[in-house]
GUTORVO-396538 format. One record per residue: residue in one letter; z, y, x of N, C-alpha, C in turn. Coordinates in steps of 0.1 Angstrom, whole numbers, plus 5000, padded with zeros to 4 digits. Example, Ala and Ser with C-alpha at 12.3 -4.5 7.8 and 13.67 -1.06 7.14 Angstrom:
residues 2
A507849435132507849555123507849675132/S507149785128507149895137507950005129/
This chain:
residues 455
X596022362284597222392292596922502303/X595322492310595422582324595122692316/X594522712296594122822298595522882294/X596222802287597322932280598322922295/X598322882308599022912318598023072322/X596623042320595823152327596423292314/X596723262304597223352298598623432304/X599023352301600823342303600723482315/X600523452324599923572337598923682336/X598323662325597323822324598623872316/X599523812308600523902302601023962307/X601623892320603323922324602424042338/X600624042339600724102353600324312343/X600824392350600624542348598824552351/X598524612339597024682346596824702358/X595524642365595424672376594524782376/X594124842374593324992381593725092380/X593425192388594025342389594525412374/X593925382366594125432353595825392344/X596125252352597625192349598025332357/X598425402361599025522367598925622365/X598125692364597325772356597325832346/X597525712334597425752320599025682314/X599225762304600425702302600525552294/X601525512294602025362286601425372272/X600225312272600325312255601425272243/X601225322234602725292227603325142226/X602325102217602024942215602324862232/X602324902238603324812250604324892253/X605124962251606225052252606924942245/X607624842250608924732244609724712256/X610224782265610824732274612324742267/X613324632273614324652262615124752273/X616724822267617224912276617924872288/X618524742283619124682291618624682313/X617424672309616424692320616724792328/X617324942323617525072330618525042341/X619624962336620724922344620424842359/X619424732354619524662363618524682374/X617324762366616424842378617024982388/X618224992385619025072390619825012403/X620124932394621624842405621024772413/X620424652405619724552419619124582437/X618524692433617724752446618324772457/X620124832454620624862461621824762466/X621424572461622224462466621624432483/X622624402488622024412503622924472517/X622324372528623424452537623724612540/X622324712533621924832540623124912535/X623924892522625124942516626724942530/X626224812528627324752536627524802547/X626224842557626024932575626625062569/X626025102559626425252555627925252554/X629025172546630125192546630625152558/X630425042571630925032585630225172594/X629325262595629125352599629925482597/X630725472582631925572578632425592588/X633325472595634625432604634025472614/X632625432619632125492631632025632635/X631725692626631925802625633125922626/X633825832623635625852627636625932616/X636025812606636225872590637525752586/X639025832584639425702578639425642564/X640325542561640125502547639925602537/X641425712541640825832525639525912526/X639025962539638226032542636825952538/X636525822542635325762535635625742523/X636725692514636925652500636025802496/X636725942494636826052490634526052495/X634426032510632726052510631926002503/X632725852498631425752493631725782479/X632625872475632825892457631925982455/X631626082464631126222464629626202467/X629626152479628226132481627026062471/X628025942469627225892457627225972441/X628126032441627926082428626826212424/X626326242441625726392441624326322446/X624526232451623026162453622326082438/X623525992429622625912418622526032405/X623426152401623326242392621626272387/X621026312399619526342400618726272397/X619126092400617926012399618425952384/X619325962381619625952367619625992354/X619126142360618326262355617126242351/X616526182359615126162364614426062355/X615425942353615125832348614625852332/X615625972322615426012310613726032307/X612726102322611826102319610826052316/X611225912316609925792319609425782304/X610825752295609825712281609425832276/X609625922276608826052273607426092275/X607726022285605626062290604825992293/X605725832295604825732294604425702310/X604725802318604125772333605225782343/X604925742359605325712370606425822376/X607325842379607825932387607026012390/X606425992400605126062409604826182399/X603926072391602926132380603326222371/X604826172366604926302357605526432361/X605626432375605826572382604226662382/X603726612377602226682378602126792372/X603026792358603626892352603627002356/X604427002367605227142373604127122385/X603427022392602727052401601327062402/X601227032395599527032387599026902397/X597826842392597426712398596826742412/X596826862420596126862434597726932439/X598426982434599926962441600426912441/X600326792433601126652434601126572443/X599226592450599126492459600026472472/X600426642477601726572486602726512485/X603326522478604826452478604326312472/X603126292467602526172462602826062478/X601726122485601826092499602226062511/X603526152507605026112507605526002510/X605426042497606225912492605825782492/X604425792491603725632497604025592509/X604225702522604825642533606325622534/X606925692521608225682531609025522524/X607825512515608225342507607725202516/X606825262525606525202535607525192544/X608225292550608925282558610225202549/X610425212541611725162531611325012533/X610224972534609724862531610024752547/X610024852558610524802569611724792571/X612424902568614024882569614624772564/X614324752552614924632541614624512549/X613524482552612624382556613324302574/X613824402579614024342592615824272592/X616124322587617724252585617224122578/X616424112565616024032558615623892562/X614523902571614223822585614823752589/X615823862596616923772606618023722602/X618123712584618723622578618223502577/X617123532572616023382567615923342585/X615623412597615923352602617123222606/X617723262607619323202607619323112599/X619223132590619523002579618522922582/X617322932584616022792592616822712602/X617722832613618122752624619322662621/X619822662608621122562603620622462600/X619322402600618522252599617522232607/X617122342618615822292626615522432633/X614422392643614122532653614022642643/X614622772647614222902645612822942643/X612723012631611023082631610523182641/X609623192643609423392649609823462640/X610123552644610223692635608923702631/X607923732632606523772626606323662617/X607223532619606023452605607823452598/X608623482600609423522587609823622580/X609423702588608923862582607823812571/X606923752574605523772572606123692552/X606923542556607523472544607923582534/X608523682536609023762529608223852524/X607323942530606424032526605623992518/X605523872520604423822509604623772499/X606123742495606423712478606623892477/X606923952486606924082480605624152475/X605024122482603524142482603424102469/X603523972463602523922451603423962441/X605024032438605724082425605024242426/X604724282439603824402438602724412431/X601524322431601024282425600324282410/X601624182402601824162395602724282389/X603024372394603424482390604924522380/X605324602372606324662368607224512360/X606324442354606824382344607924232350/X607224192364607324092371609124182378/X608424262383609424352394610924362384/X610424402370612024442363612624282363/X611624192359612224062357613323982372/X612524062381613224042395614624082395/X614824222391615624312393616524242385/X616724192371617624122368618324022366/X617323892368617923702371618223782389/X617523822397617723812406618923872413/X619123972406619724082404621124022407/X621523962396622623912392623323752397/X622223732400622123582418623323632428/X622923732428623023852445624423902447/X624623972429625924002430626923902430/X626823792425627923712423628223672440/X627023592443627423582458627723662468/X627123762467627923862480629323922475/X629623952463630424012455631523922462/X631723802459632323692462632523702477/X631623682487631723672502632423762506/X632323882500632324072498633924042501/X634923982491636024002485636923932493/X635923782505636823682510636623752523/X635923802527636123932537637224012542/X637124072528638124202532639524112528/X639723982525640823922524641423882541/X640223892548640523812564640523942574/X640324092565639524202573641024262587/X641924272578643324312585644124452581/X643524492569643924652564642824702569/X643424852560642724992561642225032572/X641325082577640825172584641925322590/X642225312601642825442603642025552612/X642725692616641525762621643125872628/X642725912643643725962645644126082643/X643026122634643126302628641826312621/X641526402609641226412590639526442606/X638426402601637326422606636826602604/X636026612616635426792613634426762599/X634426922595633826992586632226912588/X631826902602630426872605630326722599/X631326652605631326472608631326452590/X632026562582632226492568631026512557/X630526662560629226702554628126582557/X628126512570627026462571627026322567/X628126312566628826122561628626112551/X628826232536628526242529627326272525/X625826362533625026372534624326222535/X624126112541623926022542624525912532/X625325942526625925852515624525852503/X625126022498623926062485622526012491/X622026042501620925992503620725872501/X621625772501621425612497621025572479/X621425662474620825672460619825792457/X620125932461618826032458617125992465/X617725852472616225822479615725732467/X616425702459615725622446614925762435/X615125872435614725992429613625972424/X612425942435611025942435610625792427/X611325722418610825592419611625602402/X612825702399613025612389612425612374/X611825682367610725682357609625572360/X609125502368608325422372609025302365/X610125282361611225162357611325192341/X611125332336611525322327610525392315/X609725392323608225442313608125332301/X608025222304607925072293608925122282/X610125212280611025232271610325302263/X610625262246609925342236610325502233/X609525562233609625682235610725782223/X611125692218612125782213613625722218/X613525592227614625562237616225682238/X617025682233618325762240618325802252/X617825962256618026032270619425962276/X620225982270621825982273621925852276/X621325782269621725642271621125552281/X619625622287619125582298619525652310/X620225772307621325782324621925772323/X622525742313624125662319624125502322/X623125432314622525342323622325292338/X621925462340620925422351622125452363/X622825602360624125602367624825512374/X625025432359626225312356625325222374/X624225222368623625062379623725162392/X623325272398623625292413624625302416/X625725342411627125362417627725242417/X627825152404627925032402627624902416/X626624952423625624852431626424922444/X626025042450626125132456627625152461/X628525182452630225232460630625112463/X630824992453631424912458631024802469/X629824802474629524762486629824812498/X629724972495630025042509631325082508/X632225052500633525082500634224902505/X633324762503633524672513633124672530/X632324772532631724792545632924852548/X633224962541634625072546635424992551/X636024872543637024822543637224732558/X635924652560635724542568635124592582/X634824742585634424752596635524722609/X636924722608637424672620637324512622/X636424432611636424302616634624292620/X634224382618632424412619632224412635/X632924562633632124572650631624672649/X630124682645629524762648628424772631/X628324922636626924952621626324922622/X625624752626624424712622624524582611/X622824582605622824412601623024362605/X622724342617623024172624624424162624/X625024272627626724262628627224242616/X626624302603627224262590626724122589/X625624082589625523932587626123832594/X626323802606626823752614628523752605/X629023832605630323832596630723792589/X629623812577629523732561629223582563/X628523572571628023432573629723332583/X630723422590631723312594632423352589/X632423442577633523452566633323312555/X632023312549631823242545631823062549/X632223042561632122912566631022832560/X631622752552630722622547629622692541/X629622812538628622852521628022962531/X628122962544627023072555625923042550/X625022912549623822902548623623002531/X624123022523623923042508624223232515/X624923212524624823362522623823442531/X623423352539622123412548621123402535/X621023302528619623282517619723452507/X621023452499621123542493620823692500/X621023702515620623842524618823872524/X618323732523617123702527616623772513/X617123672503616423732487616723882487/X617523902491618324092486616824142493/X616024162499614624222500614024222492/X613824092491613224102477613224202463/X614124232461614524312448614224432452/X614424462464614024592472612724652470/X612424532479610624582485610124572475/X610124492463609324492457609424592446/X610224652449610124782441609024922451/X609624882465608924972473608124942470/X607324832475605224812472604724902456/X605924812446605224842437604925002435/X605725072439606225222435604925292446/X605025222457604125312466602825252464/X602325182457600925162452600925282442/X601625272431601325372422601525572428/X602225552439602225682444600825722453/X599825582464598925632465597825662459/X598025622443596825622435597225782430/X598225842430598825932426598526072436/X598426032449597726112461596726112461/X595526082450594526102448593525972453/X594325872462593225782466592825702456/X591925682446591625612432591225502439/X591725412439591525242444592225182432/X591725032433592624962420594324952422/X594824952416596524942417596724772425/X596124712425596324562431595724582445/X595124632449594524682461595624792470/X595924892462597324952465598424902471/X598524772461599824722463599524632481/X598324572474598024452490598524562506/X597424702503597624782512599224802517/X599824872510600924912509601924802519/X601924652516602524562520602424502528/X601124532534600524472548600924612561/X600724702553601524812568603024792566/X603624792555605124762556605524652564/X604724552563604324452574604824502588/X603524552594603424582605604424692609/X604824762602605524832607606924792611/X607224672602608624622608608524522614/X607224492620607424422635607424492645/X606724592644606224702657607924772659/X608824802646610124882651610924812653/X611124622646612424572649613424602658/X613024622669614024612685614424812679/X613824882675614825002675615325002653/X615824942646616224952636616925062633/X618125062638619325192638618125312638/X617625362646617225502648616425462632/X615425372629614825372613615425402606/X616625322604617525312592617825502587/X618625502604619325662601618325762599/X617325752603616125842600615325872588/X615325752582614825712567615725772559/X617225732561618525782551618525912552/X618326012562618626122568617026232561/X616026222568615026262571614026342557/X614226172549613226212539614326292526/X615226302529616026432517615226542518/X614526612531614226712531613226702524/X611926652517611226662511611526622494/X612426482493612926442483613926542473/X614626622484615426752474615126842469/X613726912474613527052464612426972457/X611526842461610826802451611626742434/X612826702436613826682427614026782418/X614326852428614927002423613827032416/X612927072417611527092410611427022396/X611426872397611026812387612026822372/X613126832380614726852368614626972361/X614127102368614027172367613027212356/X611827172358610727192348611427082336/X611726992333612226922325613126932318/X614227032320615427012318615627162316/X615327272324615427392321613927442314/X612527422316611827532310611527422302/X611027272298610927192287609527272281/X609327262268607727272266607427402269/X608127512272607327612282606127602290/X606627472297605627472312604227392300/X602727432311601627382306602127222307/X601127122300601026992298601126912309/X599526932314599026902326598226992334/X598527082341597527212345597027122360/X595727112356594827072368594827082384/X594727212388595227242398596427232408/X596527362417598027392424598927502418/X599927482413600527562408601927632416/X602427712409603227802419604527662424/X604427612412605727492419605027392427/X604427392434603827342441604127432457/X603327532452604227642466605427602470/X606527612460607527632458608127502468/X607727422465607727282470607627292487/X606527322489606027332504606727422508/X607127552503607527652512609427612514/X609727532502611627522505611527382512/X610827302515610927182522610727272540/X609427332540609827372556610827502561/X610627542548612327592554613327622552/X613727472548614727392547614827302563/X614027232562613827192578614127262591/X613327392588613727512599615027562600/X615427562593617127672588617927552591/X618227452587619427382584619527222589/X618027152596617827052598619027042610/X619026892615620026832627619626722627/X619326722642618626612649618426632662/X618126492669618226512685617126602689/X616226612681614726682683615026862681/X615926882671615727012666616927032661/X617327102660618827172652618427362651/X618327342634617927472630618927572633/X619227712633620127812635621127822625/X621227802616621727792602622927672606/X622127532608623327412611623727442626/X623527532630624327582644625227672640/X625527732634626327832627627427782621/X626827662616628027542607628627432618/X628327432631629127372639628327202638/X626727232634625627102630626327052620/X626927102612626727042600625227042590/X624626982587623427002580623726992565/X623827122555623427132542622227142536/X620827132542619627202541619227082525/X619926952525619526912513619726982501/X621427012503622027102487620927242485/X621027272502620027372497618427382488/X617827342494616727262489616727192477/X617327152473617627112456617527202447/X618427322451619127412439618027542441/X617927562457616727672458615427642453/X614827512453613627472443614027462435/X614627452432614627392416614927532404/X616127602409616227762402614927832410/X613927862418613027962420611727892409/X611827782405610827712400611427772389/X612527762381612827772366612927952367/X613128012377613028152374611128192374/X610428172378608728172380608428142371/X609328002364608427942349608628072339/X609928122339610328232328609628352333/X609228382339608228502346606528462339/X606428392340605028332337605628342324/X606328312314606428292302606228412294/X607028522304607128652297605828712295/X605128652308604028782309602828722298/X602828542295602128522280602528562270/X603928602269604328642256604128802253/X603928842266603828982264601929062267/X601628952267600028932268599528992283/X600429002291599629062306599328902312/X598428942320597528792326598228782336/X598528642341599328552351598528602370/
């Protein structure tokens, strides 16, 4: 019995050493069924962080049509890309990360590798502290309140051990659990906006600035899944339907995504304010008798999260070149995500908007890059070219100046979003400027092999 239990778990756990990342899916485990694309899409994004985003609309001084019209737009320009993205996984058998190596060669990958390993860290705090101060709450409905540090700590650490255990555990997450989450919030969601009092009004259509950025901040709630979604769908057999793993994958962000923040939209004059506590607090006296079920379900919604962060940012620092085992990765990974959302709790807001906001600038021309070599030059580009390659430049030089030209922020406001009245476009920019200077270099490089002059 303990040994086929000791079995049962070397199955269900992903290779642990650098090489699970590295190398691609061998075929003979390439069985994930499709169904999986959806749900590792949708689930991640169950959770109050949808909900702040649609009460932050109104804050912003967006009314009902003006957020309806943001959160269609935003999301649709934010999940397009990562839906894009997803087609790549059974193809090449490897990580997000990894299969941009392509276009970046393996020593220009390591930045955005590195990246991304922090910025899943920081994802890993954001999710984490609302999460907390659910599971808090719900302890104090039968007995003293925990600390925050040992119910943070409860949480990080089943997140910690689906990290672990890796891809296989994490998809199984994403969908029993998945589907827990929606029923109950979906539900709480609906008895809400039943008690909420009407639409949202606004006493005139919001500026050019206020709507760029509302919308800027929407797509970021899905194009921040960009870097992560091939890592979900590598397990698909490699002759898998392109079409049918993004529309899939589509279907699960927008799916997860609008209609939560279009309940935030809805319920922010009974909210208060754009935060978790304020969305929970809400759901929980909406729900009366069934508060405790809905603080548990806020608490689990991390879960589905993080543990996609750990998992994703283990395989991105092994991807940054640090060759440690992938189980060691993940431990790492979840012990600073840890720490970091004890040390920020008391300022959350400034995280949250920072994280939604911030990391586009590197996530958009790295996008743009990846679609680009995939989608426009396709087997043109080398295999795996060792080094740094020009898309790699490409990378570094439209991320900082993108940053410089078009950024907004209390720190800095580039000349570009001064011109626009602080509206910041520097993401659209950054998308379409990497991504076409990358596919025009590839055809430059092509010509000059076909025409035998040396690169």
């Amino acid at each position: 019995m303990t040994a086929c239990r000791f079995s049962l778990l070397r199955l269900t756990m992903e290779g642990t050493g650098a090489s699970a990342v590295s190398e691609p899916v061998p075929a003979a485990e390439k069985t994930m069924r499709l169904d999986r694309v959806f749900w590792s899409h949708f689930s991640p994004n169950l959770g109050p962080g949808g909900w702040v985003t649609g009460v932050l609309l109104v804050h912003l001084g967006l009314d009902f049509r003006w957020g309806l019209a943001a959160i269609l737009i935003g999301n649709l320009v934010g999940a397009l890309p990562v839906a894009l993205a997803a087609a790549i996984g059974p193809k090449t058998g490897l990580p997000q990360m990894e299969s941009s190596r392509r276009a970046l060669g393996r020593k220009g990958l390591r930045l955005p590798a590195f990246l991304n390993w922090i910025y899943c860290i920081g994802w890993d705090a954001v999710n984490n502290v609302p999460a907390a101060a659910a599971l808090i709450a719900l302890v104090a409905t039968v007995g003293p309140a925990p600390p925050f540090w040992l119910a943070l700590g409860v949480l990080a650490s089943i997140q910690m051990v689906a990290s672990i255990y890796g891809h296989h555990v994490v998809q199984a997450l994403q969908k029993y659990l998945g589907g827990l989450l929606l029923v109950v919030l979906g539900a709480v969601g609906l008895l809400v906006v039943s008690r909420a009092g009407g639409v949202p009004t606004a006493p005139h259509p919001p500026s050019a600035a206020i709507f760029i950025l509302a919308t800027a901040i929407l797509a970021s709630f899905n194009l921040s899944w960009a870097s992560y979604s091939s890592d979900y769908t590598r397990y698909l057999p490699a002759d898998a339907s392109p079409k049918r793993v993004v529309w899939l994958a589509l279907a699960g962000l927008l799916g997860s995504a609008i209609p939560f923040q279009l309940l935030g939209l809805l319920t922010a004059g009974a909210i208060g304010e754009a935060s978790p506590v304020a969305v929970i607090a809400s759901l929980q006296q909406a729900a009366g008798l069934l508060g405790p079920v809905v603080l548990a379900a806020i608490a689990l919604s991390s879960i589905t999260g993080n543990s996609f962060n750990d998992n994703t940012a283990s395989y991105s620092l092994i991807s940054a070149g640090i060759q440690v085992p992938r189980v060691l990765a993940a431990i790492v990974t979840a012990s600073l995500g840890y720490v970091l959302a004890v040390a920020g709790a008391g300022r959350y807001a400034d995280l949250y908007t920072s994280y939604l906001v911030v990391t586009l600038y590197w996530i958009a021309p790295w996008i743009g890059i990846v679609l680009a070599d995939w989608y426009l030059v396709g087997s043109a580009a080398p295999r795996d070219p060792p080094g740094w390659t020009i898309g790699a430049t490409i990378f570094v030089v439209t991320s900082v100046l993108t940053i410089i030209l078009f950024s907004t922020s209390d720190l800095y406001t580039g000349p570009v979003a001064r011109l626009l009245g602080g509206a910041d476009i520097g993401y659209y920019v950054g998308f379409f400027a990497a991504g076409l200077w990358y596919a025009a270099a590839a055809r430059t490089q092509r010509l000059k092999l076909a025409t035998g002059i040396a690169p």
